[in-house]
C-alpha positions in Angstrom: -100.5 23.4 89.5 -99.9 22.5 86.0 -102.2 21.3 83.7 -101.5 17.8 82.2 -102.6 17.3 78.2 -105.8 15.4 78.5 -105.7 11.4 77.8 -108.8 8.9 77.1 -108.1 7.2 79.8 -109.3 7.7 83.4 -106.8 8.4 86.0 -107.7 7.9 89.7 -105.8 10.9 91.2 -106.3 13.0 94.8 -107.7 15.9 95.8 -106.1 19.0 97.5 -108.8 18.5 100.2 -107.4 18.2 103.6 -110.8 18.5 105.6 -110.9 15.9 107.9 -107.9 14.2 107.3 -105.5 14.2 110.0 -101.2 15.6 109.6 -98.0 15.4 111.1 -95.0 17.9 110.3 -91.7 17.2 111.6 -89.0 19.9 111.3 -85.1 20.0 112.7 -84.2 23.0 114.4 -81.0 23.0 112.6 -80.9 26.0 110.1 -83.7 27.0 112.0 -83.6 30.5 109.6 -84.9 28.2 106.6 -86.8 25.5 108.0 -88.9 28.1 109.8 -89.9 29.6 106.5 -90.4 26.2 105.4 -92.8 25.3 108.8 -94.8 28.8 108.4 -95.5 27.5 104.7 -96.1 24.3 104.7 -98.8 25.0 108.2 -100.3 27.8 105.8 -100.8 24.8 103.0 -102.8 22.7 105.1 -104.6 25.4 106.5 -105.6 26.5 102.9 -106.5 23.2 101.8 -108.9 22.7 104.6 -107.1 21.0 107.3 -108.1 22.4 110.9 -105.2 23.4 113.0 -106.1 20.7 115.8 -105.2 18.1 113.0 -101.8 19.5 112.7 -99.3 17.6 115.0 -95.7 19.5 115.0 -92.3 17.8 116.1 -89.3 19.3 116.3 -86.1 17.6 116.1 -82.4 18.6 116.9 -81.5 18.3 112.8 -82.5 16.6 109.2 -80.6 13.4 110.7 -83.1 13.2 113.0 -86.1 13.4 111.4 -86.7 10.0 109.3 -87.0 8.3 113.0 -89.4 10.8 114.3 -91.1 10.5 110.8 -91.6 6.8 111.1 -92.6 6.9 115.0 -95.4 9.3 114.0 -96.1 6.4 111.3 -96.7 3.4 112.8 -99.1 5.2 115.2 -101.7 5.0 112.7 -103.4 8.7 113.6 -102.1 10.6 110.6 -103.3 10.6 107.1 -99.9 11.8 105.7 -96.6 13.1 107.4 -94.4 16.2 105.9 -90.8 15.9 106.7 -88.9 19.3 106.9 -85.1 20.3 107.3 -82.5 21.8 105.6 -78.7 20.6 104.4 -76.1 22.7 103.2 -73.0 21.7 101.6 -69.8 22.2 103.9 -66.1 21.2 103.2 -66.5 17.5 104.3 -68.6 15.0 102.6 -70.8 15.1 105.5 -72.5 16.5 103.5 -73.4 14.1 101.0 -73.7 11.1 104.1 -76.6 12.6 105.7 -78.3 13.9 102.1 -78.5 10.1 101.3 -79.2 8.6 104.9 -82.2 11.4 105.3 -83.4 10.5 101.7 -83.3 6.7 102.1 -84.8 6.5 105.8 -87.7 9.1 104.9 -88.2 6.6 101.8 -88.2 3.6 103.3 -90.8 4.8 106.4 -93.1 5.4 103.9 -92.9 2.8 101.9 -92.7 0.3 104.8 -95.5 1.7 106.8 -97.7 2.5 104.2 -98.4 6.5 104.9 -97.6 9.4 102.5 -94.2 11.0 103.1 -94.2 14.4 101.3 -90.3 15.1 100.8 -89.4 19.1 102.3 -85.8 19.2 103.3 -83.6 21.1 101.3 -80.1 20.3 100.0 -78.5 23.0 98.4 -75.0 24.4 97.8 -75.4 27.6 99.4 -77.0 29.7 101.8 -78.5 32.0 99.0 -79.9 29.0 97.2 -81.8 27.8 100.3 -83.1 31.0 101.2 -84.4 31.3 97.2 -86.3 27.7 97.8 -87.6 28.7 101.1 -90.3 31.9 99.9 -88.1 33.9 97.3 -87.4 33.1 94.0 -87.7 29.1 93.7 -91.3 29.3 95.7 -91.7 28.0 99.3 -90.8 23.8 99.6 -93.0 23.6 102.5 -96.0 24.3 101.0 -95.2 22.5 97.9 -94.5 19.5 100.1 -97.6 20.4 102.0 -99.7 20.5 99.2 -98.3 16.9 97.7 -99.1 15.2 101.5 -102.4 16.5 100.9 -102.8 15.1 97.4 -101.0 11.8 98.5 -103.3 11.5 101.4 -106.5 11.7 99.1 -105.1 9.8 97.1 -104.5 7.0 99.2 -108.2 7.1 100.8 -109.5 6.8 97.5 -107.3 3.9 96.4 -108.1 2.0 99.6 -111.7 2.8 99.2 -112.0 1.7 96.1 -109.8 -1.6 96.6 -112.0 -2.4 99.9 -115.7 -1.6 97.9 -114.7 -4.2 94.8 -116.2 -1.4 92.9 -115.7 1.6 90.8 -113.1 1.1 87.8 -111.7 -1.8 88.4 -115.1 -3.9 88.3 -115.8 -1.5 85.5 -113.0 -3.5 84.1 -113.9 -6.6 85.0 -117.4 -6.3 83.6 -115.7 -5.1 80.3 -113.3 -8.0 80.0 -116.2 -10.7 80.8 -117.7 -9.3 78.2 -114.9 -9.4 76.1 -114.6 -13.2 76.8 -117.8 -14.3 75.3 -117.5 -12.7 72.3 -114.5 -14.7 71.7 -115.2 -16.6 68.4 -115.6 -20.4 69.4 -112.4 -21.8 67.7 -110.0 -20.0 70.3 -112.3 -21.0 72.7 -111.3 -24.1 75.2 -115.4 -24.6 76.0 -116.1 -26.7 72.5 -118.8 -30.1 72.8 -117.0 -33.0 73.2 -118.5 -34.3 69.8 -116.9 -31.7 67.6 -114.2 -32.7 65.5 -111.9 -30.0 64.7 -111.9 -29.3 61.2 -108.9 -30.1 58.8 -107.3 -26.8 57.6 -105.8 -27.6 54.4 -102.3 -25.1 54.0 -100.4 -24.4 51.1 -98.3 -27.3 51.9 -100.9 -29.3 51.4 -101.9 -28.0 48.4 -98.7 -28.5 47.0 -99.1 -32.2 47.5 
C-alpha cells in the first residue's frame, strides 16, 4: 500500500486484520469470465489477511443489477463485519449502459450508508473487454482483492471507531482533558466566572485620549 507523508497529528485508521471478523461477497454471474477472477482474488484477500474460510459467506446473483439488494439483505442481518460487492459492466451500444453503472453505484452506496456496514466497491465498468480483463489480474492489478483488502481495513476501522465512541476513552477524552485544561488557563478578563464585587476597569482608548 502506499505510504502517506507523516503528519503531527494522530489518525485513527484500520488494520488489514481480518481474524475474527466475519464477510460476505456477493458476485453476478454475468461476465462470469471476469467476475470469477475478481471472486478467486478477492477470497484469496481475506484469506491472506486472516479471515477463516467459514467466515466467508458467497452469493451469487444473476448480474451487477442485482447485487445492491442482495448486498443490503446481507446487511441488515447484522452477522457480517463488512460486505464486498462484485460484478462487471461493459459498455454496449445503448445507454444501458450508463443506467445500470449509476443505479449499481447509488444502491451499493446508499446500503452502506443506511445500514451502517462497510461496502468495499468491486464491480467493474469499463469500455472494453480488454480493459476488464487488464483490471481483473493483468496489468491494472486484480479489483477483487483491492476491494477485499479495503472491506477489511473498513471493517477494522469501524470496530475501532465504535469501540472507542462506546469506552468514552482514548483520543477523544485525551481531548477533552486537553481542552479543560485549556479553559482554566484562560486569563480572567475573558472569563464569564468574575466576583460579583469586581468592577470592570475603565480602558481609556485613543479616543479618549484625544478628549
Amino acid at each position: 500500500m502506499e505510504r502517506l507523508p507523516a503528519t503531527d497529528l494522530d489518525a485513527l485508521e484500520g488494520s488489514l486484520s481480518a481474524s475474527g471478523k466475519r464477510f460476505a461477497i456477493v458476485v453476478s454471474r454475468f461476465n462470469a469470465f471476469i467476475t470469477e477472477r475478481l471472486l478467486r482474488s478477492a477470497i484469496d484477500g481475506l484469506v491472506r489477511s486472516g479471515a477463516d474460510r467459514k467466515d466467508i459467506e458467497l452469493v451469487r446473483v444473476p448480474g451487477a443489477f442485482e447485487v445492491p439488494l442482495a448486498a443490503r439483505t446481507l446487511a441488515e442481518t447484522g452477522k457480517y463485519d463488512a460486505i464486498i460487492c462484485l460484478g462487471c459492466l461493459l459498455r454496449g451500444d445503448t445507454a444501458h449502459y450508463d443506467v445500470i453503472v449509476n443505479e449499481v453505484t447509488r444502491g451499493i452506496g446508499q446500503s452502506a450508508q443506511e445500514t451502517g456496514v462497510p461496502h468495499a466497491f468491486g464491480v467493474l465498468t469499463c469500455e472494453t473487454l480488454e480493459q476488464a480483463i487488464d483490471r481483473a489480474g493483468l496489468k491494472m492489478g486484480n479489483k477483487g482483492l483491492e476491494a477485499a483488502l479495503a472491506a477489511v481495513e473498513m471493517a477494522s476501522l469501524k470496530a475501532a471507531a465504535v469501540g472507542l465512541r462506546a469506552s468514552g476513552s482514548g483520543r477523544l477524552s485525551g481531548r477533552s482533558r486537553q481542552s479543560s485544561t485549556a479553559s482554566k488557563q484562560v486569563p480572567r478578563f475573558a472569563r464569564n466566572d468574575k466576583p460579583k464585587n469586581d468592577k470592570p476597569k475603565k480602558i481609556q482608548t485613543a479616543k479618549t485620549k484625544r478628549k
